[in-house]
C-alpha positions as CSV (number, residue, x, y, z in Angstrom):
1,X,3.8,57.5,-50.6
2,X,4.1,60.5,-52.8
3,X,2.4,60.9,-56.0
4,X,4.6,58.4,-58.1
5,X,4.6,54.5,-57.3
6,X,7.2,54.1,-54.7
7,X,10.7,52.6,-56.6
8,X,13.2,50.2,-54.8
9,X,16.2,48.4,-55.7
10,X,17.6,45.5,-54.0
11,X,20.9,43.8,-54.7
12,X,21.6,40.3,-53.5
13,X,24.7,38.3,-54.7
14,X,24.2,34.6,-52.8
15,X,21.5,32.0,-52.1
16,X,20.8,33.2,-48.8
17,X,20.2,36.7,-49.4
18,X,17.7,35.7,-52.4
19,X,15.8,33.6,-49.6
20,X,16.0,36.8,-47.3
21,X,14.9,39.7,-49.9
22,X,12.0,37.2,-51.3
23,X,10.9,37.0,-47.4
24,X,10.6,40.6,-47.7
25,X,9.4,41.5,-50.9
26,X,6.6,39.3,-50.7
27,X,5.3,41.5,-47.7
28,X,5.9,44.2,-49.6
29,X,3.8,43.3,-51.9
30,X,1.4,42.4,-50.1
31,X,1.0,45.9,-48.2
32,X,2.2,48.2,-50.7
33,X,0.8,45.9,-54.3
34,X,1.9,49.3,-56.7
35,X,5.7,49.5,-55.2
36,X,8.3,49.3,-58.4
37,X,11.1,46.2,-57.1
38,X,14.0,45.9,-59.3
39,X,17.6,44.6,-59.0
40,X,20.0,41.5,-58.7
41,X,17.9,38.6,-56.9
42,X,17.5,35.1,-57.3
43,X,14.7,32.8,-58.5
44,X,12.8,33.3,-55.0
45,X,13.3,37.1,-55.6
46,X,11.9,36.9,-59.0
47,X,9.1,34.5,-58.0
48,X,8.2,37.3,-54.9
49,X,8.1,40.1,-57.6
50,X,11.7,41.4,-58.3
51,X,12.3,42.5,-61.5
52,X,15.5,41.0,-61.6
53,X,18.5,42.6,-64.0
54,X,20.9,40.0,-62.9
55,X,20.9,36.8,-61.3
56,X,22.9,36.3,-57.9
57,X,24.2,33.2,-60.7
58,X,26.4,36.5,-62.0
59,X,27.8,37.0,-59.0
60,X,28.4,34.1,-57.1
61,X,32.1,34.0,-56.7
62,X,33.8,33.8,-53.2
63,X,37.1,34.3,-52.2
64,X,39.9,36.4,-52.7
65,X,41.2,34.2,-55.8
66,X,37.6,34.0,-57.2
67,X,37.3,37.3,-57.3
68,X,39.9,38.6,-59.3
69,X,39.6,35.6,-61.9
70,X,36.3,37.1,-62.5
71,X,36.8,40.9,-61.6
72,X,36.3,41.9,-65.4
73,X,33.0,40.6,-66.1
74,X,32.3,42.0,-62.1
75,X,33.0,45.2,-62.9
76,X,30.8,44.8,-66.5
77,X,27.6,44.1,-63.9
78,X,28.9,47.0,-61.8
79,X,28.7,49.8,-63.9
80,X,25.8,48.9,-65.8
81,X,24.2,48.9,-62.4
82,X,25.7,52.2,-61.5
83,X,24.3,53.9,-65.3
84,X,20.7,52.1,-64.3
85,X,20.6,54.0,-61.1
86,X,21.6,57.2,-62.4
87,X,18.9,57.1,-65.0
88,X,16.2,55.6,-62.4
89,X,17.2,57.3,-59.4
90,X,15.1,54.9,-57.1
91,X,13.5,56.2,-53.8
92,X,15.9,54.2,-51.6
93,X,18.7,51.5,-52.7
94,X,18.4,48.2,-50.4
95,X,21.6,45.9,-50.2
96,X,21.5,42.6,-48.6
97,X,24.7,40.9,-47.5
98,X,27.5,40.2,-50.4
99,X,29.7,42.9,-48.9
100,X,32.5,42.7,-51.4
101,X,30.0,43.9,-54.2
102,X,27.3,46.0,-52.2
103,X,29.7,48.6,-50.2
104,X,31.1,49.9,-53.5
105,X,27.6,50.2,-54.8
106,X,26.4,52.0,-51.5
107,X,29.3,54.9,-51.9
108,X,28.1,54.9,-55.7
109,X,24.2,55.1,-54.9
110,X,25.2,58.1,-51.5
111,X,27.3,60.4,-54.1
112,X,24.0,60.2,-56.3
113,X,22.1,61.1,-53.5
114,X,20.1,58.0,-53.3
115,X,19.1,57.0,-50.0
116,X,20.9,53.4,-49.3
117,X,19.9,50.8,-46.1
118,X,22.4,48.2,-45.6
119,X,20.4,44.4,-44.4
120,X,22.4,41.8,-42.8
121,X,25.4,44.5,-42.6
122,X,29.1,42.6,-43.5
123,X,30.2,41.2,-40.4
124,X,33.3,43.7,-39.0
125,X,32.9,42.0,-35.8
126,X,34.5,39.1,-37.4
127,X,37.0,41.5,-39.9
128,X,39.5,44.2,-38.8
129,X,37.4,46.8,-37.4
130,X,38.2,49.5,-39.5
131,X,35.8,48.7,-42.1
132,X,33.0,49.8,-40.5
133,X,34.4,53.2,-41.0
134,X,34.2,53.1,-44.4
135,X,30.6,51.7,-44.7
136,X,29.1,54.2,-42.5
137,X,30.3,56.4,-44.7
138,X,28.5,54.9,-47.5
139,X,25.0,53.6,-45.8
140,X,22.4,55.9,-44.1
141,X,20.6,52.8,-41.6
142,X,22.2,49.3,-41.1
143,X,19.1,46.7,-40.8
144,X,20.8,43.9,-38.4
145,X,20.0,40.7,-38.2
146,X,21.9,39.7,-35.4
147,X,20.9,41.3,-31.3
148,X,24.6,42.0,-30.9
149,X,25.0,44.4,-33.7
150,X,23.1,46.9,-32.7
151,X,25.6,48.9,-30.3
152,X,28.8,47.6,-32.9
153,X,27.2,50.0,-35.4
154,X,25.2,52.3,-32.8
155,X,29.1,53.1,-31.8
156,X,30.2,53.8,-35.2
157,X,27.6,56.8,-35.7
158,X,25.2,54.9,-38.0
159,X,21.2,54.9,-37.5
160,X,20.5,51.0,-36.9
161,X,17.5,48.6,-36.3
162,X,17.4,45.3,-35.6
163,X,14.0,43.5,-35.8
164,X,14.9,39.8,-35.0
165,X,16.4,37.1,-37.2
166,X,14.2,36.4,-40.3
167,X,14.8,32.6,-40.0
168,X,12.9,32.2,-37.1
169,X,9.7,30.8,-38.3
170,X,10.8,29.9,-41.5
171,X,13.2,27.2,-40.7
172,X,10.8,23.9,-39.8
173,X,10.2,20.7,-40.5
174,X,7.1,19.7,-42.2
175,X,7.4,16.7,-42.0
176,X,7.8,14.5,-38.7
177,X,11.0,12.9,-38.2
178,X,9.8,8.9,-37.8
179,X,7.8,9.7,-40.7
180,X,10.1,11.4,-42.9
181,X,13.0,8.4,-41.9
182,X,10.1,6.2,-43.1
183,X,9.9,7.3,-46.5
184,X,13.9,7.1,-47.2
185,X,13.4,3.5,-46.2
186,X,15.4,3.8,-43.3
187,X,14.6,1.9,-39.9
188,X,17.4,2.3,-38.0
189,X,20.7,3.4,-37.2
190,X,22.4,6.9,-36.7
191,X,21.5,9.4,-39.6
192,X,24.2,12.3,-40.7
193,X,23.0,14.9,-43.0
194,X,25.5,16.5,-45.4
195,X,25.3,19.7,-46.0
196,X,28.4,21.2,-48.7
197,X,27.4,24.8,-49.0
198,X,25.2,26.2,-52.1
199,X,28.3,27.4,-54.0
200,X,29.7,25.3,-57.2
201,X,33.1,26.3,-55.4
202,X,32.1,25.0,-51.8
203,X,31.1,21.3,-53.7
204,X,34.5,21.5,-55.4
205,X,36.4,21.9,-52.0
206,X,34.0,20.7,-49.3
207,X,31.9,17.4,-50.5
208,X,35.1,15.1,-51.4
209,X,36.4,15.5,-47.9
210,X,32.9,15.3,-46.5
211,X,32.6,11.5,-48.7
212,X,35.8,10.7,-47.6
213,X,35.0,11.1,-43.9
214,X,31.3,9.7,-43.9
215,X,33.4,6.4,-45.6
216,X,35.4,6.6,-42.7
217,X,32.3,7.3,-39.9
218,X,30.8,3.7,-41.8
219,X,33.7,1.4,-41.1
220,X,33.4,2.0,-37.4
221,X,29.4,2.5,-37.0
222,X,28.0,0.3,-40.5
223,X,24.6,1.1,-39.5
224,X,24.8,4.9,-40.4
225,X,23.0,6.2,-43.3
226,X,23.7,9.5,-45.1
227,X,21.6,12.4,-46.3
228,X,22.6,14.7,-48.9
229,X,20.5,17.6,-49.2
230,X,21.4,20.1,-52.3
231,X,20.8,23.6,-52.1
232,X,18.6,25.3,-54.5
233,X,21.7,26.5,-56.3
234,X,23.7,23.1,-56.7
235,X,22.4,21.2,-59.5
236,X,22.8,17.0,-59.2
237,X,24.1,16.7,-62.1
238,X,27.2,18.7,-60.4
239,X,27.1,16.4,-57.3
240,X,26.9,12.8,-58.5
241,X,30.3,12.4,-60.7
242,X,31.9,12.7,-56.8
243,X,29.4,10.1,-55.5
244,X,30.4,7.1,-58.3
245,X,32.9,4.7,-56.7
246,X,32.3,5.7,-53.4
247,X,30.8,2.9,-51.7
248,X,28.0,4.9,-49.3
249,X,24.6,4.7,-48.4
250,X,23.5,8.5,-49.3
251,X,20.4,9.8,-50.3
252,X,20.8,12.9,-52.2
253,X,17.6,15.4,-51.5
254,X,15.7,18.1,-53.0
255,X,13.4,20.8,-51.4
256,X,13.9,18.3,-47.5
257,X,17.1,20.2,-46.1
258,X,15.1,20.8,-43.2
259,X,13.4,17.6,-43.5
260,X,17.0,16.0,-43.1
261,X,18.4,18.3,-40.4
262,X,15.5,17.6,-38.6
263,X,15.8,13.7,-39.0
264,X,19.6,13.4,-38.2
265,X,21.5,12.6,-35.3
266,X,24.1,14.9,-36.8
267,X,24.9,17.6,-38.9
268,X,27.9,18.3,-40.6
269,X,27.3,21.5,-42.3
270,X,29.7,24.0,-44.5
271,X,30.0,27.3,-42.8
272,X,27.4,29.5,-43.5
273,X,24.1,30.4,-43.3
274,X,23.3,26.5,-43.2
275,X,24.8,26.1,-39.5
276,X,22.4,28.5,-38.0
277,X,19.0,26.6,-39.7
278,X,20.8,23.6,-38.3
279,X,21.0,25.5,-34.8
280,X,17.2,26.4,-35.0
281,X,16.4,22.7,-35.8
282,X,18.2,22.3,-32.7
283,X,20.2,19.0,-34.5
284,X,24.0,19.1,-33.2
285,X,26.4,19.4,-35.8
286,X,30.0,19.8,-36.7
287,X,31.1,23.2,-38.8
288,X,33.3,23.0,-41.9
289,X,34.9,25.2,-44.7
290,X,37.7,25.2,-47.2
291,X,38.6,27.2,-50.4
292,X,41.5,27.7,-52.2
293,X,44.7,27.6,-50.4
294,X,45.6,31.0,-51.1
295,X,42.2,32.7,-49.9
296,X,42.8,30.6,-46.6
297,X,46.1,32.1,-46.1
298,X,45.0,35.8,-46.5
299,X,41.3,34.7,-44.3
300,X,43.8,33.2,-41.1
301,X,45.0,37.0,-41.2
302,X,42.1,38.9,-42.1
303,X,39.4,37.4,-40.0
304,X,39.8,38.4,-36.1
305,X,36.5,36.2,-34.3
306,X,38.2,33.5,-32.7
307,X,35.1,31.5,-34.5
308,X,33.9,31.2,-38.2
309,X,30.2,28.9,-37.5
310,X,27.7,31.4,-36.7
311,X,26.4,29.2,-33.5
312,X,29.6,29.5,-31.7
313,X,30.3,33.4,-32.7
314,X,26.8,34.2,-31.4
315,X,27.1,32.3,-28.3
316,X,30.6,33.9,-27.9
317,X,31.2,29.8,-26.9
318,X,32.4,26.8,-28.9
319,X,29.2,25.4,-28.8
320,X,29.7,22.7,-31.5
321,X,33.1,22.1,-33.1
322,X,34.7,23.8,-36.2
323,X,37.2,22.0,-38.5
324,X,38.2,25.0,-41.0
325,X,41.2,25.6,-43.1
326,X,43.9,23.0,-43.2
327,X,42.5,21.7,-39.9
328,X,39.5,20.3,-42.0
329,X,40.5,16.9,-42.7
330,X,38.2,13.9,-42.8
331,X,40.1,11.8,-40.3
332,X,39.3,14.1,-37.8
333,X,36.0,15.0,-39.3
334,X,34.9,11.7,-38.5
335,X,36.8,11.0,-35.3
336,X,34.6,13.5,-33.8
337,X,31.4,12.6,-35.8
338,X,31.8,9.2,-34.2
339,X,32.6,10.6,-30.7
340,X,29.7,12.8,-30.5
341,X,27.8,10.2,-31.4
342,X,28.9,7.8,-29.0
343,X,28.3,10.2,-26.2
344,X,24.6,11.2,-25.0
345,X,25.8,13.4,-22.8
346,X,27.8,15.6,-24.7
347,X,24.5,15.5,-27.8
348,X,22.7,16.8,-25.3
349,X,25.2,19.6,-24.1
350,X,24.9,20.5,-27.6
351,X,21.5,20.9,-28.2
352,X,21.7,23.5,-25.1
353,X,23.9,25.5,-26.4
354,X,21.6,25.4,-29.7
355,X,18.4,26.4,-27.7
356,X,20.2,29.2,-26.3
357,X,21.7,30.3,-30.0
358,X,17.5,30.0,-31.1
359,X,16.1,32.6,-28.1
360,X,19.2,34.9,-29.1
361,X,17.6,35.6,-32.5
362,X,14.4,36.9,-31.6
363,X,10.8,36.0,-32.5
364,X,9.6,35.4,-35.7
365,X,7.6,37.9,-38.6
366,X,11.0,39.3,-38.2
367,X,10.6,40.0,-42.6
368,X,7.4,41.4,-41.9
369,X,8.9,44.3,-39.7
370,X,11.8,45.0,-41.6
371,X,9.1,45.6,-44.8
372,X,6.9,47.5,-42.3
373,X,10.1,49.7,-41.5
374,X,10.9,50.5,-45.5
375,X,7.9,51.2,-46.1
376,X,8.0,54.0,-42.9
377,X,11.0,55.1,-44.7
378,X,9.2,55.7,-48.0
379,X,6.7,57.6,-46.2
380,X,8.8,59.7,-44.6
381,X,10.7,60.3,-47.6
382,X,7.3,61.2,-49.4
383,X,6.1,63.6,-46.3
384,X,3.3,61.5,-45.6
């Protein structure tokens, strides 16, 4: 380190990046107690020791439509990010997913001369190509999550590491499953968790059509029960207007989403970070997404992997099936709930292709290396 505390800034702009940067931080702290963290985070951020200028609640838009309903008050959180770096000039600038926002920064934070690693890099092996051309303009080390990666960006000219998935060993049950069905009060009978996504958006579009399915799934198995665990960022009071009149048994959860995956038969899980802690539970599930009509339009186009769910795209396979767009409807939604339920054979086909999506991501303590590997950088930065 050199002779001042070492100074980092870390920008996060969704749920699962706050989980991610608080994974690291808190190593970071732990090996280096006097390092200054600052920068857009999360309430796990905040509790690992960012000192957070925004909340990831500032940014948390999605979508092409989203974002340019709320592009003012976006580009209000942008520049006074850009004037805080140019007075602080931070030893290195650490961006963690959120593309849309943290490429623009990265060409900000380069022309200032500040040095900028890109974690969980935007995904141009699912968008036109041509993209990475423009971020390895604007990054000097792409931290990848995802084995694959490495010669994608190792092609484009850009220093990159990948140190396994930081998910593996994070993502377990605590609770055993006969135990943990126990407590719900339920004795028997197929269990589906439902899992919307941890956006107020996602709820909007996804949980109607997921009700409206799991009331279809009941008519022809009556046994089924229903879990409903909510994401850190969803509060219940959003959620339970859309369960009155629906005639279910659900059980909404808190702080048990891997509690519930664990316990289920079944999945059915929004797109999203949330299908691949399903896939490291090993529980066979069905993917999902909507938005707004137009963003799905302009998405068909723009996206070029022949899958969205991150289980399939990583075993380059259609390990479990996807129901996105306008082909997400709950007819079918359930249809194939009830048929993979109906058939052993193909659960356990499933779970095969899981346990082969698991050993793909590495082994775990993968936070633990990446904060081992900034604080390298700081070193070497400091001449020591």
């Amino acid at each position: 380190m050199n002779s001042r505390t070492g100074r980092l800034f870390f920008v996060s702009g969704e749920p699962s990046g706050d989980l991610h940067g608080s994974l690291i931080l808190s190593h970071l702290k732990r090996m280096e107690p006097s390092l200054q963290t600052e920068g857009i985070g999360g309430p796990l951020m905040k509790s690992a020791g960012l000192e957070c200028l925004y909340s990831i609640e500032d940014l948390a838009v999605i979508g092409f439509v989203e974002v340019v309903k709320n592009l003012g008050h976006l580009l209000r959180v942008f520049g006074k990010i850009k004037h805080h770096l140019e007075e602080t000039r931070p030893d290195l600038l650490i961006l963690i997913d959120y593309p849309g926002f943290n490429v623009r920064l990265a060409e900000v934070a380069k022309a200032m001369g500040i040095r900028v690693i890109y974690f969980i890099c935007p995904q141009v092996w699912a968008w036109h190509a041509s993209r990475i051309r423009k971020i390895i303009r604007a990054i000097d080390e792409a931290v990848v999550v995802f084995s694959f990666e490495v010669d994608i960006w190792k092609k484009a000219g850009v220093e990159v590491n990948w140190f396994g998935h930081p998910l593996v060993g994070i993502v377990e049950s605590k609770i055993p499953v006969q135990a943990f069905r126990n407590s719900l009060g339920i004795s028997g009978g197929p269990v589906i968790s439902l899992l919307p996504g941890s956006r107020t958006q996602e709820i909007y579009y996804i949980l109607p059509r997921l009700l409206t399915a799991a009331e279809n799934i009941l008519r022809s198995r009556p046994n089924t029960r229903f879990l409903l665990p909510l994401a850190g960022t969803i509060d219940e009071t959003l959620v339970r207007p859309y369960l009155v009149n629906r005639n279910l048994p659900i059980i909404p959860l808190r702080g048990q989403t891997y509690e519930a995956i664990q316990a289920s038969d079944l999945a059915i899980v929004a797109s999203g970070t949330a299908t691949l802690e399903t896939a490291i539970l090993g529980t066979p599930m069905i993917i999902v997404y909507q938005t707004n009509w137009l963003t799905s339009i302009l998405s068909k186009f723009l996206i070029q992997s022949p899958h969205i769910g991150l289980p399939n795209v990583l075993s380059r396979d259609k390990v479990v099936p996807e129901f996105v767009r306008w082909k997400f409807h709950p007819d079918a939604v359930a249809a194939e709930a009830l048929s993979i339920l109906a058939d052993k054979g193909r659960q356990d086909e499933i779970k095969t292709g899981l346990k082969r999506v698991r050993q793909s991501l590495g082994e775990k303590g993968a936070s633990s290396r990446v904060a081992n590997h900034i604080l390298l950088r700081l070193r070497e930065m400091s001449g020591k």
